[in-house]
Every structure is written in structure tokens, then in C-alpha cells.
VOGU-3710 file (C-alpha; in Angstrom, 3 decimals, decimal comma):
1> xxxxxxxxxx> -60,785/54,285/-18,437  -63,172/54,105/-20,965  -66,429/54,581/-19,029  -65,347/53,092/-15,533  -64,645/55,695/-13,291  -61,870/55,226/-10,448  -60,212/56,633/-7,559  -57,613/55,561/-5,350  -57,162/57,344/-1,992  -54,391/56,812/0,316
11> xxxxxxxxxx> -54,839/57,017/4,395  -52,583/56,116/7,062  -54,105/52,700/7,872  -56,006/52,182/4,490  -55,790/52,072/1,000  -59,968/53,094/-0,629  -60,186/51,825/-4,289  -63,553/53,434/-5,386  -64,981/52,783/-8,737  -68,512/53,280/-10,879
21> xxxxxxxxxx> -69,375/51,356/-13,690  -72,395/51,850/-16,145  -75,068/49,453/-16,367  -73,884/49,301/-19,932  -70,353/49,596/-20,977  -69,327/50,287/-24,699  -66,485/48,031/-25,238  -64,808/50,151/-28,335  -65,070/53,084/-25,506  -61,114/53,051/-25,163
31> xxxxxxxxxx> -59,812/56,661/-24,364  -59,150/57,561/-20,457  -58,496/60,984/-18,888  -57,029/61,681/-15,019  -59,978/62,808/-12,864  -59,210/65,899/-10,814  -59,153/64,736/-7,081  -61,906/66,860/-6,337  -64,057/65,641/-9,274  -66,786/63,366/-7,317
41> xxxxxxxxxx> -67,579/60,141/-9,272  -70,720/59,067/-10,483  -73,307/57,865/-8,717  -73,754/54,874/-7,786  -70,210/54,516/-6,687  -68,824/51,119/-5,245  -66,173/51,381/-2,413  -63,296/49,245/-1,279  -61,347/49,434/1,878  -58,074/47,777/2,474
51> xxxxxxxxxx> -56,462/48,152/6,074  -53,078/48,068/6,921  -51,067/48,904/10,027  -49,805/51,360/8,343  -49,835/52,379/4,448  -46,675/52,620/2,169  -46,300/55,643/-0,438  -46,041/53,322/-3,467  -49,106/51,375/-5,220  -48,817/50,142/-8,374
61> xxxxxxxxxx> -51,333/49,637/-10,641  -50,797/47,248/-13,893  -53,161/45,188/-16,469  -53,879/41,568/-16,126  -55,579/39,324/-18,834  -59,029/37,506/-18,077  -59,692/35,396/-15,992  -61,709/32,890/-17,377  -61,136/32,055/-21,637  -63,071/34,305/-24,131
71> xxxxxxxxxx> -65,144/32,872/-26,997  -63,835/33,325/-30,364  -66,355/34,049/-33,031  -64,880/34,988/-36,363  -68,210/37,573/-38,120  -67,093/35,853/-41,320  -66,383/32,265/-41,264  -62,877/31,016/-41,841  -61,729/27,593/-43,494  -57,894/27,181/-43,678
81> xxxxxxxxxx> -57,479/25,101/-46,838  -55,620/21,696/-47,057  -52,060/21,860/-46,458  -51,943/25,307/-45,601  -51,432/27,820/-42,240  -51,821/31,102/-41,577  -52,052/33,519/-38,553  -55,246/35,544/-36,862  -54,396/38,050/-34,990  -57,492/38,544/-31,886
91> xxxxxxxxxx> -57,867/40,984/-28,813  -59,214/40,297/-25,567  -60,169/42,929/-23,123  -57,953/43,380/-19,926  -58,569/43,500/-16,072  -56,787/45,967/-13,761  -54,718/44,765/-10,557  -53,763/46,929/-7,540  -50,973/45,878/-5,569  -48,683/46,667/-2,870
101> xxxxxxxxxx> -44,929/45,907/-1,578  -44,384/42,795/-0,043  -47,996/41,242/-0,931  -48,104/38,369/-2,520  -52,255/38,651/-3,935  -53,106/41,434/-5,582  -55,594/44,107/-3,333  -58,557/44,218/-6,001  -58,665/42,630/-9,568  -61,036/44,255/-11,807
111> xxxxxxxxxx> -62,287/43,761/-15,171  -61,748/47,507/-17,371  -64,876/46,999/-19,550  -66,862/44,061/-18,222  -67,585/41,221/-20,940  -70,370/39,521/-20,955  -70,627/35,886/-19,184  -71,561/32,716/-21,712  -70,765/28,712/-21,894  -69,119/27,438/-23,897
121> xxxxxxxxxx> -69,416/23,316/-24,319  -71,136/20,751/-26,616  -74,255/20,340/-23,534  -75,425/22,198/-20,201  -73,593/19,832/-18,370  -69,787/19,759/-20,365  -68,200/22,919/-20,891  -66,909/26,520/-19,113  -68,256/29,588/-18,225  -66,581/31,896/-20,175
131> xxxxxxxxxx> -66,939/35,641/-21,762  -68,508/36,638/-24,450  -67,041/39,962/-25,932  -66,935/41,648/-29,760  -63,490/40,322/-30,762  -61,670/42,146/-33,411  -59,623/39,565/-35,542  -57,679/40,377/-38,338  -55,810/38,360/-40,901  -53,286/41,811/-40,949
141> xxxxxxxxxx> -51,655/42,839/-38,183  -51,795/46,861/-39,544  -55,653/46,373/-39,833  -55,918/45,681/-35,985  -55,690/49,154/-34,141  -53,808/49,434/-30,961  -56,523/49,927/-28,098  -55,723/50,848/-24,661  -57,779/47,935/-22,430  -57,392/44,943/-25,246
151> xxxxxxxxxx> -54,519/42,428/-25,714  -53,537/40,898/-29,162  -52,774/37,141/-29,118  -51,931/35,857/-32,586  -53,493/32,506/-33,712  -51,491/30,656/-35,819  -53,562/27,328/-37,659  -51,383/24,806/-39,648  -53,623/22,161/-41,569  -51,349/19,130/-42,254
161> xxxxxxxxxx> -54,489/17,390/-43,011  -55,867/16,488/-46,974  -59,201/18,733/-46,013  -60,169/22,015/-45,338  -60,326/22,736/-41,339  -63,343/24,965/-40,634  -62,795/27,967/-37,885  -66,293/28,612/-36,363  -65,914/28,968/-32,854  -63,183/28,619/-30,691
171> xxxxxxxxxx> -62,371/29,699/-27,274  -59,217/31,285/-26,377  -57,245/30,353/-22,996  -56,320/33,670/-22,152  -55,528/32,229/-18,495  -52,857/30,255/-19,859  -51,032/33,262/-21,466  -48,474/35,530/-19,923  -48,548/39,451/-21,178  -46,218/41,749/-22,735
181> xxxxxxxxxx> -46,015/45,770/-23,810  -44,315/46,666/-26,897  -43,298/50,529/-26,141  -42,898/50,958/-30,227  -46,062/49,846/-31,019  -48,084/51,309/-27,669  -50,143/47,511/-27,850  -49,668/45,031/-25,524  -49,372/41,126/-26,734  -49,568/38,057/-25,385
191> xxxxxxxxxx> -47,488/34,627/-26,337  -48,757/33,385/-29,669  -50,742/29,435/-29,541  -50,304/27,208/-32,287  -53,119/24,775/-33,837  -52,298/22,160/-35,614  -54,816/20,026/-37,113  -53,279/16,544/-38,545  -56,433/14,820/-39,417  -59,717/15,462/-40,245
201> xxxxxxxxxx> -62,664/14,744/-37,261  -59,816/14,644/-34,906  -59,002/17,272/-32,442  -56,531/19,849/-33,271  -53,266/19,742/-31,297  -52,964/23,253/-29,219  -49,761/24,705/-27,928  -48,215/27,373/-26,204  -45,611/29,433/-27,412  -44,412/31,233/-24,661
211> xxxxxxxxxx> -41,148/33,146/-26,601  -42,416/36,976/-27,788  -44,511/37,117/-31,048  -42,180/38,008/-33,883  -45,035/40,735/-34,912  -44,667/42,525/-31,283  -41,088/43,329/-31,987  -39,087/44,171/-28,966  -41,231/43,945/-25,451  -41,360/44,461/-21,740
221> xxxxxxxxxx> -42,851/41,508/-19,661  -45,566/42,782/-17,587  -47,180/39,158/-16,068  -47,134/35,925/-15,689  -49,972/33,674/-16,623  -52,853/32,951/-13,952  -52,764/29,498/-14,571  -49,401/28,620/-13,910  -50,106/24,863/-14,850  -52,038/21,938/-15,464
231> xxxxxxxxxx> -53,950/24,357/-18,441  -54,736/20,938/-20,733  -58,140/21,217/-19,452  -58,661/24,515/-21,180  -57,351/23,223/-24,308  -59,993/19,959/-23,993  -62,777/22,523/-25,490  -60,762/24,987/-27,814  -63,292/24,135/-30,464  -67,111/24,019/-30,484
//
């Protein structure tokens, strides 16, 4: 899956989840091929084992947002003029879950192409640790390919206030969001958050809009959010 390598192996009192990942990954790397069992993976390999009394014949495999928000960082800067509101579509890159019948917690929990860590805050001492990744944002939805190990989460800012509202930085609580597939599209989405921004040097007002994007057309729920409450906190540093 792009350039992490991994192999699941089934015994009778074990699951092994064995995976290599480059010192380097290239996050636009987004194709993925089936490795032929016998195919050995590259060195160095990491390995996993998971014992059980004894195994089941079904493991299922399924994508799972971040775990901790991703920083925003338009290349361009982006002011949304008095009065007005429009929508930026961004994608985050995806973590992979294992999991098996009748447990609760997921066996591993993996990041696909590993961002980098940063902080995000106004000091050393206020703020997250988050992750730092190339986002591709785009004003057009049909400008923003499909890729394999991203999600889209549209953006929408409303200004309500008499100035322009500047879009520097922000950082996106992916956490917070649940995940969806759209089958027509091959993308998966997540629930759209809405910024509203009612007066200048005040701080926006963030919400979640947990119905479908409009844009993703008809879906398939795949998860719920990781955070399944209390979230404000996240919202407390949207901006920088």
C-alpha cells in the first residue's frame, strides 16, 4: 500500500501482522498490489504476534482516520471576503485497523503512510501534538483526485462579519469525524465542519456536521469517530 509492505498470516493460536516501512515514505505514493505469499518482505521487517486460544477464519481489515488532528496549511493564502462563504475541500491520510469477531479494540492500528509529527499552539507550553502532512485542498471538488489512503473532509467558512477572515493555518479534528465510502466516486469522505466567523478578533464558531456531504453523493458508513465526545478541546485551537 503505497510503499508499506504487509502480511498477515493466520496460525491456529495466532494471528502475525508483519509489516516494513521505508525510512522515507512518499505520501503521493498511492497505488497497492497483492504480494504473492511467498514474496519475502523487505528487510527490516517489523513483526506482530497476537495469541488466541484458538484463531477464527475471518479478519477484517478496514481504514480509520488519524489519530491525533492534522495541520492545515493552505500553499496559497486564503481570505474569505466580508459577508461571504465558501467550501475547501482537504484530504488527510488514513490508518489501517485489524480486527477480529467478538473484540471490542482493534488488534493493531497503523498509520498507511506515516505523517510527520508537529505542534501546533500559540507557545511550547499551549497547544497539541499533531501531524504535519502535504494537504491537497481544493476550492473544486473535480480538481481533488480520488487517492486510495486519503480522506476528503470539506471545509465550509461563512463570514457574517463586516471584514475579511484570513485562512492561514488551521488544524483539522480529524478525531472528531466519523468516515464514509462513496462506491460511485471510489473516495472516501468524512462529515463536513462548519466555521463561522461572526466578528472580527473573535474566535470562529466550529461545528460538526455529522449528516453525509452533499458532494459524496450516496455512501456506506465505514466508522465511527475516535473521539466519541467531549471534542471542544480540539476545536479551542482550530486556528493559529
Amino acid at each position: 500500500m503505497g510503499s508499506l509492505e504487509a502480511r498477515l498470516t493466520r496460525g491456529v493460536h495466532e494471528w502475525q501482522f508483519s509489516t516494513h516501512r521505508p525510512r522515507r515514505q512518499d505520501e503521493d505514493q498511492h497505488d497497492w498490489v497483492h504480494l504473492d505469499s511467498e514474496t519475502p518482505l523487505t528487510e527490516p521487517v517489523q513483526h506482530e504476534r497476537y495469541l488466541f486460544a484458538r484463531t477464527g477464519s475471518e479478519f477484517i481489515l478496514m481504514p480509520r482516520l488519524a489519530d491525533r488532528p492534522v495541520i492545515v496549511k493552505p500553499m496559497k493564502p486564503i481570505h474569505i471576503a466580508a459577508g461571504q462563504q465558501g467550501t475547501l475541500f482537504v484530504s488527510t491520510p488514513l490508518w489501517m485497523v485489524g480486527m477480529v469477531k467478538d473484540q471490542r479494540e482493534p488488534l493493531f492500528d497503523v498509520p498507511i503512510l506515516q505523517p510527520k509529527e508537529s505542534w501546533f499552539g500559540p507557545n511550547t507550553l499551549k497547544g497539541d501534538l499533531c501531524y504535519a502532512t502535504p494537504v491537497h485542498g481544493r476550492i473544486h471538488l473535480a480538481d481533488l483526485p480520488p487517492r486510495a489512503f486519503r480522506a476528503v473532509t470539506p471545509v465550509h467558512f461563512h463570514n457574517t462579519s463586516h471584514s475579511h477572515m484570513p485562512l492561514l493555518r488551521m488544524n483539522l479534528p480529524v478525531p472528531a469525524l466519523p468516515l464514509f465510502y462513496s462506491p460511485k466516486q471510489n473516495r472516501l469522505w468524512t462529515s463536513q465542519i462548519d466555521v463561522i466567523q461572526e466578528a472580527p478578533g473573535r474566535p470562529p464558531r466550529i461545528r460538526i456536521d455529522f449528516h453525509t456531504p452533499p458532494q459524496a453523493g450516496a455512501v456506506q458508513f465505514l466508522s465511527p469517530a475516535r473521539v466519541a465526545g467531549g471534542f471542544a478541546r480540539m476545536f479551542d485551537s482550530f486556528f493559529d
